[in-house]
N, C-alpha and C positions, 0 to 999 in steps of 0.2 A: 674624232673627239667625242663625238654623243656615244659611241659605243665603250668607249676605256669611262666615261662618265655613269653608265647603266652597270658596269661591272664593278664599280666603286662603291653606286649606292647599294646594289643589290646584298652584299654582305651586312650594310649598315639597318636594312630594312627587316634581314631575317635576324641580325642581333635581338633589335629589337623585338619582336616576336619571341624570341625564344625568351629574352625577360618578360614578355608579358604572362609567358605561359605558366612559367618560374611562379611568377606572383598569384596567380591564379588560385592557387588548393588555398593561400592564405588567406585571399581575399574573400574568398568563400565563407572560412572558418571564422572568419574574424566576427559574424555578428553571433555567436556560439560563444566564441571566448568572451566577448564583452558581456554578453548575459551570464556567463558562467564567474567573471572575476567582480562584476555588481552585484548579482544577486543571489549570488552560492560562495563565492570565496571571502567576499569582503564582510557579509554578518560573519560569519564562522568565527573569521582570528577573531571579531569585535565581541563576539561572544565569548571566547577563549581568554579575552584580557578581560571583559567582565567579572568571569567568574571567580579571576585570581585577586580582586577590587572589592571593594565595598562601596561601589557605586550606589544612588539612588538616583529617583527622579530627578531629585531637587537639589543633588549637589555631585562635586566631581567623586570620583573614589581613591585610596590609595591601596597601594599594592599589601594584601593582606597572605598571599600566601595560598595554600590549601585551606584554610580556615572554611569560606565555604561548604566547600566539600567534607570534611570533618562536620559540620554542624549541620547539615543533612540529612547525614548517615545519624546522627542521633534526634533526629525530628519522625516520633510517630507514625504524623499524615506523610509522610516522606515513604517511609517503609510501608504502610497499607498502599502507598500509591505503587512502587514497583513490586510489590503481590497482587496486585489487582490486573498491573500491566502484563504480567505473565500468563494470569490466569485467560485473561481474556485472549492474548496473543496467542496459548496454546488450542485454547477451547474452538475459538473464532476459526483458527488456519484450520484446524483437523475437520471443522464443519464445513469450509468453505471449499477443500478440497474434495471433502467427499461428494457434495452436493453438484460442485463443477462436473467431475465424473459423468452424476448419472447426469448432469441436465445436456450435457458433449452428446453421450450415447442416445438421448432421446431426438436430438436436434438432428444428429446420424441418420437415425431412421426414415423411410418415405412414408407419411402420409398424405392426406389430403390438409391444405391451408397450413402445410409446415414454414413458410418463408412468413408466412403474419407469425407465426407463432414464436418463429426467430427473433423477430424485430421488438415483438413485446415481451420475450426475455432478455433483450440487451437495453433495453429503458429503465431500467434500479439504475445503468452503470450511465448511462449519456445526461439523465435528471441533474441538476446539481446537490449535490451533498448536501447544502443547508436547507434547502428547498425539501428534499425527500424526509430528512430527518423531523422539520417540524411537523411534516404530515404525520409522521409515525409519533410525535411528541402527544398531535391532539387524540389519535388512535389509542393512545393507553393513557389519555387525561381519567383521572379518578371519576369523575361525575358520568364523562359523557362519550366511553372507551367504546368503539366500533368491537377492538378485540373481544371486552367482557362481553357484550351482547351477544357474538356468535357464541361462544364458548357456553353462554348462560340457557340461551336457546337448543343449543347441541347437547343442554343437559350435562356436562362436562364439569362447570363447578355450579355453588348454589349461591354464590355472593359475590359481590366484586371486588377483584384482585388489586391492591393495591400497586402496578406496577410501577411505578415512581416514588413511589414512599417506603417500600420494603427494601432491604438491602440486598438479598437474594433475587426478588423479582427485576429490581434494578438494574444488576449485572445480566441476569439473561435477556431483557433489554434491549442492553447497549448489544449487546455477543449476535441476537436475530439481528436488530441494524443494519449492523457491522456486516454479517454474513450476505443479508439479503441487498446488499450494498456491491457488495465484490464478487461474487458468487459469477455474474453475466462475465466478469473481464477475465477469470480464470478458465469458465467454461467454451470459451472461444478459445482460449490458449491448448486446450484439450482436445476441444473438436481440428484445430487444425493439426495435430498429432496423430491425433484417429484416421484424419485422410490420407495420412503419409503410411497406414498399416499397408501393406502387399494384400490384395483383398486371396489370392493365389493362396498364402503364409494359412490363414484364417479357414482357408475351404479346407485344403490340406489336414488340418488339424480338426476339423469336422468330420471329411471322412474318416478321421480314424476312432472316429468314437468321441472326441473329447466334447463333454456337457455347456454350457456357456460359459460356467466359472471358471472352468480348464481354460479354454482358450483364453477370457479374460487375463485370469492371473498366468498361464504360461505361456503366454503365446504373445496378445495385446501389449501388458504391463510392461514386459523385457523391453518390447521395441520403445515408446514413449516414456521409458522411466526419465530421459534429460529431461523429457517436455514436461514433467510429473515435478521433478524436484526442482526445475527452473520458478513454476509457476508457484509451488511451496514457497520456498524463499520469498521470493515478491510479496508474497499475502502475507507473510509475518513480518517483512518489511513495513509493508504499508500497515498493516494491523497494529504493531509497536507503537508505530510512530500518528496514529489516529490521533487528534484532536476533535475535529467538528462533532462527530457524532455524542462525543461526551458532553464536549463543551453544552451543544446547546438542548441533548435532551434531560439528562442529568443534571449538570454542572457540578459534578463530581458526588453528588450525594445520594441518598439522604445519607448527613452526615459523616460523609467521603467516604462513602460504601463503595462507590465505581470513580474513587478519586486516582487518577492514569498520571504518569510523570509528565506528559505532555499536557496537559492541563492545568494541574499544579503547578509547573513552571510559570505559566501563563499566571494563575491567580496570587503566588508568590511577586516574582517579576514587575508585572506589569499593576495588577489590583491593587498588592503590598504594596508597590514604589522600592521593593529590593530589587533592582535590576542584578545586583550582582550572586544574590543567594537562585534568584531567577535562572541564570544562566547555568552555574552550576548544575541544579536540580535537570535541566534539559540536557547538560551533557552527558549525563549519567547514561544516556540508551546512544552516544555516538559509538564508543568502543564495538560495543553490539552489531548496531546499524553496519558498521565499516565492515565486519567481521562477514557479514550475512551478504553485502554488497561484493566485498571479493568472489564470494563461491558462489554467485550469481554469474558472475563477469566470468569467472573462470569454465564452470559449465556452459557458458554460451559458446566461447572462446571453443572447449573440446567438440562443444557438436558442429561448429562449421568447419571444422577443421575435421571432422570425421567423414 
């Protein structure tokens, strides 16, 4: 009897098991999906019926259509903002990449005290944002700029540079910020490219004569271009989509000289009390954003699969 009784539970024991196993990958994912349908899915649609509303603070909205969005596209500060967002998205990525580059190939190298020198070029990237930014806000304050001082002493210029109050000096700025902000998280995405070269591939191509920029550009570049235009993307991802840095060293001006749609939403939005022209103005860089996210996902997607 105890033995037909063991053979009975035993199926009942490994059922169970196999459902727990079943539930398992979900149970896992489930605090992924909850953070991902609270606080990535569920603003999105509310933004998305915002922008079609004429919501405010202070009262409900009705359904208005595209109106937003038409009324936008003829505001001004709207269009300086996405010429500013471009400008800097272009200027920003092409500087942050190059600079990634050499900082990879310097950290590559063996010298003496290379591992301290690592750790305090990845401190722009671990500081937080608001924090690094106001240091760099009181570094180019008008009166009492760390910047103008070397510059002025290095005999470079003969008076101090308005960089907060010029429109020009403004944007380049926000664009050093920005760069010397991201520059440590792309250059780690670089350096770990650089390890994966065949050091073999490289001698090779030494002995046969080729100069450093030979191998660099035919030899390096080939093998790490996914690693190259993965980390591209990202930084014009993230560079698009920057707020902080404007926000709190700018605040879009002087006179929405460095005014970003990410910002302007915010001071529309939120400042205005138009929640709903707000949301608009911020959607304007998802089409974008999505665009640049796919062919992120998809060159990840081809190199592990290579």
């Amino acid at each position: 009897m105890a033995t037909i009784a063991q053979r009975v539970a035993t199926p009942r024991v490994v059922s169970r098991r196999a459902g727990g196993q079943r539930l398992a990958p979900y149970l896992l994912i489930l605090p992924a999906g909850i953070y991902v349908l609270a606080l990535i899915a569920f603003p999105l649609v509310m933004g998305i019926w915002y922008s079609l509303t004429d919501v405010t603070v202070a009262r409900e909205g009705v359904f208005v259509g595209l109106r937003n969005f038409v009324d936008a596209t003829r505001d001004p500060t709207f269009r300086l903002a996405v010429r500013n967002t471009a400008i800097i998205g272009v200027v920003a990525t092409a500087a942050k990449i190059t600079l990634s580059v050499a900082l990879a190939f310097l950290m590559l190298g063996a010298f003496p005290g290379r591992k301290i020198l690592r750790a305090l070029f990845v401190l722009p990237w671990t500081v937080p944002i608001a924090l690094s930014t106001i240091g760099w806000k009181w570094m180019f304050n008008s009166q009492y700029s760390v910047v103008n001082w070397m510059l002025l002493h290095a005999g470079i210029i003969d008076a101090n540079i308005q960089w907060l109050g010029t429109p020009i000096a403004a944007m380049a700025a926000v664009i050093l910020v920005s760069t010397w902000r991201a520059v440590p998280f792309g250059a780690i995405t670089v350096l770990a490219g650089l390890t994966a070269v065949p050091s073999d591939v490289v001698d090779a191509a030494r002995i046969d004569g080729a100069n450093w920029w030979a191998r660099f550009a035919k030899v390096i570049v080939p093998i790490i271009a996914p690693i190259l235009f993965i980390a591209l993307l990202f930084d014009l991802i993230f560079t698009l989509s920057e707020l902080t840095v404007v926000f709190i060293l700018t605040g879009g001006g002087p006179v929405d000289q460095t005014q970003v749609l990410a910002n302007y939403a915010l001071q529309v939005g939120v400042s205005g009390s138009q929640l709903g022209e707000g949301a608009a103005i911020a959607l304007f860089l998802l089409p974008v954003l999505v665009v640049l996210t796919i062919f992120a996902l998809r060159a990840i997607a081809r190199r592990e699969s290579a």
